[in-house]
C-alpha positions as CSV (number, residue, x, y, z in Angstrom):
1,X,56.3,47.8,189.5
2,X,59.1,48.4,187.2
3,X,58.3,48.4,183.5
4,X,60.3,46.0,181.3
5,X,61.4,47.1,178.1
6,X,60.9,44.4,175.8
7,X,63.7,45.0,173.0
8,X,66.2,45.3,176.0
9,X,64.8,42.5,177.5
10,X,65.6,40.3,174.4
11,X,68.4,41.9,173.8
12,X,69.6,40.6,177.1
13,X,68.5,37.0,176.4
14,X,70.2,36.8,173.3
15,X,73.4,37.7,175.1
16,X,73.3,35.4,177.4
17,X,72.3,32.8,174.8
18,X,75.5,33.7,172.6
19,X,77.7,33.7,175.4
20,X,76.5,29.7,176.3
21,X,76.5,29.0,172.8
22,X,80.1,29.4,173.0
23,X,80.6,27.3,176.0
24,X,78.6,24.6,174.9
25,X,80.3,24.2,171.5
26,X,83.7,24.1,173.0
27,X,82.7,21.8,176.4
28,X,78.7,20.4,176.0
29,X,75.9,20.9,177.8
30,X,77.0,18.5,180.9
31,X,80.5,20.4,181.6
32,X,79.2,23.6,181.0
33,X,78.2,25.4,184.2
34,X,76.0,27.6,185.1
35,X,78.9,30.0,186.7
36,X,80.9,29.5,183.5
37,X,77.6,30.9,182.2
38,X,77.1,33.9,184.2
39,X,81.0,34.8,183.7
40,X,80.8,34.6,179.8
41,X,77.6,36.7,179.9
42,X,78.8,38.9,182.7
43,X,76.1,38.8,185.3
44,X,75.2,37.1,188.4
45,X,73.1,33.7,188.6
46,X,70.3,35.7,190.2
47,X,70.5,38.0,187.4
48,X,71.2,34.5,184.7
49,X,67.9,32.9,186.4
50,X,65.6,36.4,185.5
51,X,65.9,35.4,181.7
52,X,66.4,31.7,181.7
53,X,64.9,29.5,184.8
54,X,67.7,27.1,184.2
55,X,70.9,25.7,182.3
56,X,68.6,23.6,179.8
57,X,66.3,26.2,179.4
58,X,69.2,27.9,177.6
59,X,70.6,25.3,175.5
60,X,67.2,24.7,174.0
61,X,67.1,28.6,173.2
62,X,70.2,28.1,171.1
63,X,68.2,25.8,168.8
64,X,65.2,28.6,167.9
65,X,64.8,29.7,164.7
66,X,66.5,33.0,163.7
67,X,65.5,35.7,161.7
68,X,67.6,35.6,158.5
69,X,67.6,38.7,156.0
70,X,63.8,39.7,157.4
71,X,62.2,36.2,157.3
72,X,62.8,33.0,159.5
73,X,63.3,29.4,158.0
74,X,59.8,28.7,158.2
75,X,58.7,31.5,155.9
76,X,61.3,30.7,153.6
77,X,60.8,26.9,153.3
78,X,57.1,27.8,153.2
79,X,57.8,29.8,150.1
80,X,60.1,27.4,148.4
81,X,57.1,24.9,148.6
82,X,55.4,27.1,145.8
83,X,58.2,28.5,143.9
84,X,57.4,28.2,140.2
85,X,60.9,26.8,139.6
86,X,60.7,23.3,141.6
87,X,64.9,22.5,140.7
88,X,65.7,26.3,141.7
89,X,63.8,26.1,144.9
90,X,65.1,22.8,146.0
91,X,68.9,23.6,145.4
92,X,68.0,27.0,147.5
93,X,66.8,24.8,149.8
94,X,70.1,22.8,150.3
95,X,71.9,25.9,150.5
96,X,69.8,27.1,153.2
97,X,69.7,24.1,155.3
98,X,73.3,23.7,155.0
99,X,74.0,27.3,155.2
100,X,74.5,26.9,159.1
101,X,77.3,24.6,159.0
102,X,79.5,27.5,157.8
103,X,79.1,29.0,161.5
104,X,82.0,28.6,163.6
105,X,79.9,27.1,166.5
106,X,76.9,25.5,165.0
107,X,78.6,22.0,163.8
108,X,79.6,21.6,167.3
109,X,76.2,22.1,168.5
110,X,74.0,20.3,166.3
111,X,76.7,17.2,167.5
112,X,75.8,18.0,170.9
113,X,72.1,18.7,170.6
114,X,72.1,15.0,168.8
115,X,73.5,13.4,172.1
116,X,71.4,15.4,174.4
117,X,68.0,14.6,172.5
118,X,68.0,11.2,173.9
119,X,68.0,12.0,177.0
120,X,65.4,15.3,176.8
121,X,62.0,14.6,175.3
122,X,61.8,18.6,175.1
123,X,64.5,19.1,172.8
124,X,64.0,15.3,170.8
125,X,60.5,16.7,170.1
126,X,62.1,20.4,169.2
127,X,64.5,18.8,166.9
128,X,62.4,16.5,165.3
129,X,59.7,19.0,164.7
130,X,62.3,21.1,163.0
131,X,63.8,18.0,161.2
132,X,59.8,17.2,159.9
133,X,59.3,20.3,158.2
134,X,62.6,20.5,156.3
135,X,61.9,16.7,154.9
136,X,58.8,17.6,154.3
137,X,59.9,20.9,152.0
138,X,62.6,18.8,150.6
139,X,60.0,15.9,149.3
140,X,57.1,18.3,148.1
141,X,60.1,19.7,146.2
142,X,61.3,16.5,144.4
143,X,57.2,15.8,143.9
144,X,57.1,19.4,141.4
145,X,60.1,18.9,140.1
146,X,59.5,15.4,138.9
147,X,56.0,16.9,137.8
148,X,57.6,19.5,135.9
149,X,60.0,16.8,133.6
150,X,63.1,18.7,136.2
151,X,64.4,15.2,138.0
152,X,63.8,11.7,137.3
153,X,60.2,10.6,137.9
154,X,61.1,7.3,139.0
155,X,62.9,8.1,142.3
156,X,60.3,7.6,145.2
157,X,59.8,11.2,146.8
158,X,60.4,10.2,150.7
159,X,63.0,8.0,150.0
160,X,65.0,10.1,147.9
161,X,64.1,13.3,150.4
162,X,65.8,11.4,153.5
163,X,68.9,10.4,151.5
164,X,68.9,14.5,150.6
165,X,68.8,15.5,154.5
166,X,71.3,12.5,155.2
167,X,73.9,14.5,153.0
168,X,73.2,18.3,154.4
169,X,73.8,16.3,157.7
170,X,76.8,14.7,156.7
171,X,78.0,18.6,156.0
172,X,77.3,18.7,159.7
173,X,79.0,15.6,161.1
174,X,82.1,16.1,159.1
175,X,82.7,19.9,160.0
176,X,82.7,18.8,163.8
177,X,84.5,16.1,163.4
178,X,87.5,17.1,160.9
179,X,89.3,19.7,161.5
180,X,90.4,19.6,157.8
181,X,86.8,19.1,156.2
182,X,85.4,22.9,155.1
183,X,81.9,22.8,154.6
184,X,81.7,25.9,151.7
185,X,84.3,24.3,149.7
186,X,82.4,21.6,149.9
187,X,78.9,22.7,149.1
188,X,79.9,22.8,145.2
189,X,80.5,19.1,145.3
190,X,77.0,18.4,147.4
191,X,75.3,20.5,144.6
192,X,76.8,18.3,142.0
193,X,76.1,14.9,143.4
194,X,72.9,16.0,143.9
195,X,72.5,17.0,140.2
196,X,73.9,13.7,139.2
197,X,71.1,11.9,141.3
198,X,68.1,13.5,140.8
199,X,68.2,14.8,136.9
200,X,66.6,12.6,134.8
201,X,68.8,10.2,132.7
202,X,68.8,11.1,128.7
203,X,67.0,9.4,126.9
204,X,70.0,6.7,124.6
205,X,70.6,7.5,121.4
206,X,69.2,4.3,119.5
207,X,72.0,2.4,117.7
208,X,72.6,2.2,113.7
């Protein structure tokens, strides 16, 4: 029996995943085919079907956490949830979870996976798990900060978490949908209204 090398082996599966990726952020999932596939990735179906058993099986591999600079997502949210500097941490955060939307492709995607969720409990229950544990970092944040005097005490937590998420998505939504809007020049703007929102008001200056 023939020995697979591992590292070759993934090597190979993130090369056909890449290759879809591309197909599916210019067509979808639906008008993708699987011989579009195997001619982007240059192999046969036989070949395609040793790595992935079918088309779906591949667009939900797009969607797996990365490793970024020798950690994945989930060891870095994990970390922000302790940081020392709640305010720091969550505008890392931001920049993390909107750090993506920068990517050529990944705007397109995210649309896409969005439509296909509905009709795939796989990937609705992949996304959502994913969408959990951002919210979740994002409102533990907001919980020390307002602890530590950093944002104002009176926004609820979960409320204010969900309206956070609503505008990294809306980073998202806009790349994929305007051709003018450019996400990194307007990250600076996201960082501001979110600044403006969560600081705590000063204190007035009592009248004389």
């Amino acid at each position: 029996m023939r020995t697979v090398d591992p590292a070759r082996h993934q090597a190979r599966r993130r090369h056909i995943i890449n290759a879809a990726a591309q197909l599916f952020a210019a067509k979808g999932f639906e008008r993708t085919t699987t011989a579009e596939i195997c001619k982007a990735a240059g192999m046969s179906a036989g070949n395609l079907f040793h790595y992935f058993p079918n088309k779906r099986a591949i667009f939900h591999a797009v969607f797996e956490d990365d490793a970024h600079d020798g950690a994945t997502k989930a060891e870095r949210l994990a970390a922000a949830r302790t940081a020392d500097d709640p305010w720091t941490a969550l505008l890392d955060t931001v920049v993390l979870l909107a750090a993506p939307a920068m990517e050529p492709l990944v705007p397109a995607l995210v649309m896409e996976a969005m439509i296909q969720a509905y009709r795939d409990p796989e990937l609705e229950a992949l996304l959502s798990s994913d969408n959990d544990e951002e919210r979740s970092t994002i409102t533990i944040l907001l919980q020390n900060a307002a602890a530590a005097g950093q944002i104002d005490p009176a926004l609820d937590p979960d409320d204010t978490a969900a309206w956070v998420m609503a505008l990294i998505a809306t980073l998202y939504t806009s790349t994929a949908t305007d051709p003018s809007f450019s996400p990194a020049d307007q990250l600076p703007t996201l960082r501001l209204i979110l600044h403006r929102f969560l600081r705590p008001n000063p204190t007035p200056k009592p009248e004389r």
